[in-house]
C-alpha positions in Angstrom: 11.8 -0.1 -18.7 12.8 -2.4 -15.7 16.3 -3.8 -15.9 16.3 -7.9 -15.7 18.6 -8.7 -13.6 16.9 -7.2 -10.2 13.5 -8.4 -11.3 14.7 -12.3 -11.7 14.0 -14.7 -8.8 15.3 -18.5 -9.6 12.9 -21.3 -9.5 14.1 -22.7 -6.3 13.3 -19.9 -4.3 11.1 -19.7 -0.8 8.4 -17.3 -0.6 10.1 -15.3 1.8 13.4 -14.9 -0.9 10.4 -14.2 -3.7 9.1 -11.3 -1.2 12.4 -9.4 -0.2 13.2 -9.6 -4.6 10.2 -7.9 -4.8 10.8 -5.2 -2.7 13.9 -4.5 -3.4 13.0 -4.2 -7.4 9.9 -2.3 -6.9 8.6 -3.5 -9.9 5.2 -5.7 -8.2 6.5 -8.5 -9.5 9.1 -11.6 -9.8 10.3 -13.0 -12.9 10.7 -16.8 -12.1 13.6 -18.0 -14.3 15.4 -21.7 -13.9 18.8 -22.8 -14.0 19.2 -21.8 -17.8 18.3 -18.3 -17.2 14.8 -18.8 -19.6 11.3 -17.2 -18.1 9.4 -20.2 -16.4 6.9 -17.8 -15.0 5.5 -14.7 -12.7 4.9 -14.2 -8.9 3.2 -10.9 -8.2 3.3 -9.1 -5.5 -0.1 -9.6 -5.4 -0.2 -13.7 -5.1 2.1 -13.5 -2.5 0.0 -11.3 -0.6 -3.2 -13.4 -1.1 -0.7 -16.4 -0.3 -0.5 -15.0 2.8 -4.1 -14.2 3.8 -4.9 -17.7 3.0 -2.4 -18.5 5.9 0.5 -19.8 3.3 3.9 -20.0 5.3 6.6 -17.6 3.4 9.2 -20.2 4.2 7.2 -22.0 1.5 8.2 -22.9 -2.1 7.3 -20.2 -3.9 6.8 -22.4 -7.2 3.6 -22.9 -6.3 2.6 -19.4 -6.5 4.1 -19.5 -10.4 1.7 -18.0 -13.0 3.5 -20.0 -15.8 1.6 -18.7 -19.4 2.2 -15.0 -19.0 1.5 -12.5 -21.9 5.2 -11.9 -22.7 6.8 -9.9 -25.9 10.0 -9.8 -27.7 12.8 -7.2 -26.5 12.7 -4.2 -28.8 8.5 -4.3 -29.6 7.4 -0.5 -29.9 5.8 1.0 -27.1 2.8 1.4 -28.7 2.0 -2.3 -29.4 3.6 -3.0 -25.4 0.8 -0.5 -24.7 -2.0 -2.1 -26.7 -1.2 -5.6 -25.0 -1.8 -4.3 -21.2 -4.9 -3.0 -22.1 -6.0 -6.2 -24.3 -5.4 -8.3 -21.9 -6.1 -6.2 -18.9 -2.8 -7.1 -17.4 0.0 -4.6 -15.4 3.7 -5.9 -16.7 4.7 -7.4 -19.6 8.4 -9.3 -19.5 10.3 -8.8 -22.4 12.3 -11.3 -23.9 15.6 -12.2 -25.7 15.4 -14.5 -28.6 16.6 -17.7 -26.5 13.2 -17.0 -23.6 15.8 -14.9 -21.0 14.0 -11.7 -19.4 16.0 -8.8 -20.7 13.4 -5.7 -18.9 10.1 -5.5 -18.1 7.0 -2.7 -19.7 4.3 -1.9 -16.9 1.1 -0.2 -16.6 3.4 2.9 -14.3 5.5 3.1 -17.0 2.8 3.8 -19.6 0.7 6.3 -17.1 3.8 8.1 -17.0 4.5 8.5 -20.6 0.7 9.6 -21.0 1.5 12.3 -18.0 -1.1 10.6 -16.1 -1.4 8.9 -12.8 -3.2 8.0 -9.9 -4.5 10.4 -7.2 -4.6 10.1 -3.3 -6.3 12.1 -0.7 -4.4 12.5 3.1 -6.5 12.6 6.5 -4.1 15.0 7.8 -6.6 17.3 9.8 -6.0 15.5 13.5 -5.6 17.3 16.1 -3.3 14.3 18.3 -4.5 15.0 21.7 -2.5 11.6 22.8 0.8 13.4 21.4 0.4 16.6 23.6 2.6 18.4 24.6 3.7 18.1 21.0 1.0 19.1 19.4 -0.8 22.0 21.2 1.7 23.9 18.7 1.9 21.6 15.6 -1.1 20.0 14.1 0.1 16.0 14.4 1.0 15.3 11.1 3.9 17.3 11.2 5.7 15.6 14.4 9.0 15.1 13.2 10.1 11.8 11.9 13.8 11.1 11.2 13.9 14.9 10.7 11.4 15.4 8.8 7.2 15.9 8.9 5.3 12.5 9.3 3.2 14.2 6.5 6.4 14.9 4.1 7.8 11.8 4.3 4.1 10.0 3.5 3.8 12.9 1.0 7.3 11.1 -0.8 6.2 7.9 -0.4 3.6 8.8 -2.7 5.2 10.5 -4.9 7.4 7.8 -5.3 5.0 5.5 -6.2 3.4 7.3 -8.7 1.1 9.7 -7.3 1.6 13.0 -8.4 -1.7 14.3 -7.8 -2.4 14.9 -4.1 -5.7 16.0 -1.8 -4.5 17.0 1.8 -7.7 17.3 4.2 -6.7 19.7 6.8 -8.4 21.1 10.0 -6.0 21.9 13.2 -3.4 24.6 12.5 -4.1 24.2 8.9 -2.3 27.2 7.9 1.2 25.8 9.4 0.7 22.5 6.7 -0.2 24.9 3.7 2.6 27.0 4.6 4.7 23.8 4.5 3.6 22.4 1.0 2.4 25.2 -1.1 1.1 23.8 -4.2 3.3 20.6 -3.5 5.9 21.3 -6.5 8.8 21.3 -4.2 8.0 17.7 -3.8 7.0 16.4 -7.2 3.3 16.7 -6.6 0.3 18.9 -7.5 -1.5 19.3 -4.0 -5.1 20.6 -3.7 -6.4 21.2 -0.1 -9.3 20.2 1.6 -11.1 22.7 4.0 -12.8 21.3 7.1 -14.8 23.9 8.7 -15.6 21.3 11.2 -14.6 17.8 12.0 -15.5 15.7 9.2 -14.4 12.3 10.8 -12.1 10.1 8.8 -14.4 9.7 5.4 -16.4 13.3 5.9 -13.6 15.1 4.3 -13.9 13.1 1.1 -17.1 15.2 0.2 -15.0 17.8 -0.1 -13.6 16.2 -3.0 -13.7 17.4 -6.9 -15.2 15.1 -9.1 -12.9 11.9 -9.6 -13.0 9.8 -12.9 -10.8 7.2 -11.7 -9.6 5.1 -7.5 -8.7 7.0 -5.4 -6.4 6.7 -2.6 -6.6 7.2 1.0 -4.5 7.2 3.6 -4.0 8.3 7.6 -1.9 11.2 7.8 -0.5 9.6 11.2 1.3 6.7 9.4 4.7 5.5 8.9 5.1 2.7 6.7 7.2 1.2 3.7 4.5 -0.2 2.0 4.7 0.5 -1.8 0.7 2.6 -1.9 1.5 1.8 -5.8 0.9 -1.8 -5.5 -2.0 -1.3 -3.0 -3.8 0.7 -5.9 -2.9 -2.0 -8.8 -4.2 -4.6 -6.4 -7.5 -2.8 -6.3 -7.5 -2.7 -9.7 -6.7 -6.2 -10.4 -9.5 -7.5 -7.6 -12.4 -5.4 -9.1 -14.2 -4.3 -6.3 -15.2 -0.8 -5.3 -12.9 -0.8 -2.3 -9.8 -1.9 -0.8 -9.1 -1.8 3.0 -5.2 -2.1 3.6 -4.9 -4.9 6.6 -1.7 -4.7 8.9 -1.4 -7.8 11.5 -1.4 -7.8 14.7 -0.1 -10.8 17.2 -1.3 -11.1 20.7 0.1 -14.3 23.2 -2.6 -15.7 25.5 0.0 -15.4 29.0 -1.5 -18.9 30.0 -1.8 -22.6 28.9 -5.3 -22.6 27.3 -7.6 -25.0 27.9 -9.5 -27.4 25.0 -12.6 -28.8 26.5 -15.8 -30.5 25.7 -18.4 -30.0 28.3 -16.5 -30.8 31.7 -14.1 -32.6 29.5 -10.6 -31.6 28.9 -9.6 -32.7 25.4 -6.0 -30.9 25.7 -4.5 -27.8 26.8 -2.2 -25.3 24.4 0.9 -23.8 26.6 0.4 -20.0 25.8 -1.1 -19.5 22.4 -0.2 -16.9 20.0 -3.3 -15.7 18.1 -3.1 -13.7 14.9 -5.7 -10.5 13.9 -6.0 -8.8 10.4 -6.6 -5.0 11.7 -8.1 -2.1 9.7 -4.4 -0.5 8.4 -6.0 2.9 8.0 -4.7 3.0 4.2 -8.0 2.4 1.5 -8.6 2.5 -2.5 -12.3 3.5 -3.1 -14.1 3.4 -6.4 -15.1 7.5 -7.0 -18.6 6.3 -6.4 -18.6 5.4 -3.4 -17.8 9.0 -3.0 -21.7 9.9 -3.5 -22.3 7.9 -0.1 -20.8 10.2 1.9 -23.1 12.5 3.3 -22.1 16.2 3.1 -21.2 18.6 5.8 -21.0 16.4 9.0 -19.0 13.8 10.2 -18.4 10.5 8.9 -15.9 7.9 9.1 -14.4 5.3 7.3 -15.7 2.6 9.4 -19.4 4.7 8.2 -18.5 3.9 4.9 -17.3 0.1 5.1 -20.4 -0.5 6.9 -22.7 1.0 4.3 -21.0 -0.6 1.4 -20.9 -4.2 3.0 -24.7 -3.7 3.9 -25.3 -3.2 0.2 -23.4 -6.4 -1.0 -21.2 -4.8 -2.6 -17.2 -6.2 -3.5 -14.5 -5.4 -0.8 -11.1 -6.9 -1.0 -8.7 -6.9 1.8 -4.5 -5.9 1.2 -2.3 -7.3 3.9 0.7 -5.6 4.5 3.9 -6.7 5.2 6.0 -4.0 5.1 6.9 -1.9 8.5 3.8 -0.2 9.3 3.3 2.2 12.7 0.5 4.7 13.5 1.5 7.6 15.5 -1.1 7.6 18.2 1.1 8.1 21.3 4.4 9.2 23.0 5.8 5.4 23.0 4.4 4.9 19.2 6.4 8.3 18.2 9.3 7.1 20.2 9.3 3.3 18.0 9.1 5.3 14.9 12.1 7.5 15.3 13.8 4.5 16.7 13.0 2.4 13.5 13.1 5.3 10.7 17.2 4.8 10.3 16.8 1.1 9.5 13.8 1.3 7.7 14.5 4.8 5.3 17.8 5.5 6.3 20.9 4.9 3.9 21.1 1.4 4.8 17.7 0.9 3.6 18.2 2.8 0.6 21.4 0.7 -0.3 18.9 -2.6 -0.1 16.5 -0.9 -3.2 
């Protein structure tokens, strides 16, 4: 169980503060206490990140994002009846609570996969050949360009594993044999790895087909990405949004090098001294229902784009994660250059000292 103190945010407390207590916890959630130390509420990760996508400012109170009746129980309930409560109530944490209202720990919906030996699963596009990295890669397949001294594939391989997947599907094409060599079955990193066989490109969704059958999300993710996003909370936030798949959304800023003009017919109304304009872009990181895997046509390519298109044209429910985090996609020279740059502030011991 979570330990209180690193999962407590006081009342007071700006989105922004409310977002770094989260990430450092690495629990999904805030327990919002006041002045007395007693549980006035919860902020999940995922209301700050639909906060967010409604434009909300995180220099914002955060009070407003409060959830102030959770389902809470007292410390010392059996794990049995903790267990029986998320699955009641359909619900991921549960504080748990001294006899004066003060969070003393926290029960959640990891914690009882992991005593069930069960888990999520994610599958990793990792069969690119990276003709924008050559040199490089016309002897290593692009995933495994070192990062911070390590495969870009190992450290998204950890990242996983970190967060709770333990069952892994790596799609590989271009000198496959160098990333099987590499991984094995995955148990020198904590993971059961299964590997998906392109014969031919398959496209970013193609290899999917490929796929057992699945009983439960699955994960997908680039294999050219570095990022700290927590892929746990991504895959609770699916769950929590009920729709049959997730697209992970990273922002991207672009300034307008002019003053732009507001007009109405030949009429100038004002003019904006170079605007900054804000996009939500396609992450390359998704959760997909496992029927959604039946759309995928076997045996030639198609891509994830293929996919989105096909399930929006059928009305069905896609809900969009913006990520915060750090987030780079390894598709040229100057790209690779920023990562290895940034991998010491953002996974090096300094980083690891902020957890």
């Amino acid at each position: 169980m979570e330990q209180a103190k690193e999962l407590c945010s006081p009342l007071g407390a700006s989105v922004r503060q409310v977002m770094e207590d989260i990430d450092r916890n690495k629990a999904g959630i805030s327990l919002v206490v006041g002045e007395d130390g007693r549980l006035v509420g919860t902020i999940t990760d995922g209301n700050v990140r639909r906060f967010i996508l409604s434009g909300g400012s995180i220099e914002a109170p955060a009070e407003r994002l409060v959830w102030r009746y959770p389902v809470t129980a007292p410390a010392g309930t059996p794990r049995e009846v903790l267990a029986e409560l998320l699955e009641t109530h359909k619900i991921r944490n549960i504080p748990l609570l001294d006899h004066d209202g003060r969070p003393v720990g926290l029960f959640t919906y990891r914690e009882l996969l992991a005593s069930r030996d069960e888990g999520p699963c994610a599958a990793i596009l990792a069969g690119g050949e990276g003709t924008r990295l050559r040199p490089l890669t016309e002897s290593i397949p692009k995933p495994m360009v070192s990062v911070g001294g390590s495969p870009l594939l190992e450290n998204l391989v950890a990242s996983l594993v970190r967060s709770g997947f333990k069952r892994l599907f790596l799609a590989v094409n271009y000198k496959a044999e160098m990333i099987e060599q590499h991984f094995g079955d995955g148990s020198r990193f904590g993971a059961a790895i299964t590997y998906l066989r392109e014969e031919s490109k398959l496209g970013t969704a193609g290899p999917l087909g490929l796929l057992p059958p699945l009983t439960c999300p699955l994960l997908v993710t680039n294999g050219d990405l570095l990022t700290t996003t927590d892929f746990g909370r991504l895959y609770e936030f699916h769950g929590q949004h009920r729709c049959v798949m997730t697209v992970a959304g990273i922002e991207y800023k672009v300034r307008v090098p002019f003053g732009v003009l507001r007009t109405a017919g030949h009429y100038l109304l004002g003019m904006e001294e170079k605007p900054e304009q804000k996009f939500l872009c396609n992450g390359g990181i998704y959760v997909l229902n496992p029927e959604l895997v039946h759309l995928i046509p076997a045996g030639r390519r198609f891509d994830m784009t293929d996919l989105l298109a096909k399930v929006l044209q059928a009305g069905l429910p896609v809900a969009t994660f913006p990520v915060h985090e750090y987030w780079v996609d390894i598709g040229h020279i100057t790209d690779l250059e920023k990562a290895q740059r940034d991998y010491q502030d953002q996974f090096g011991p300094k980083a690891a000292e902020g957890e």
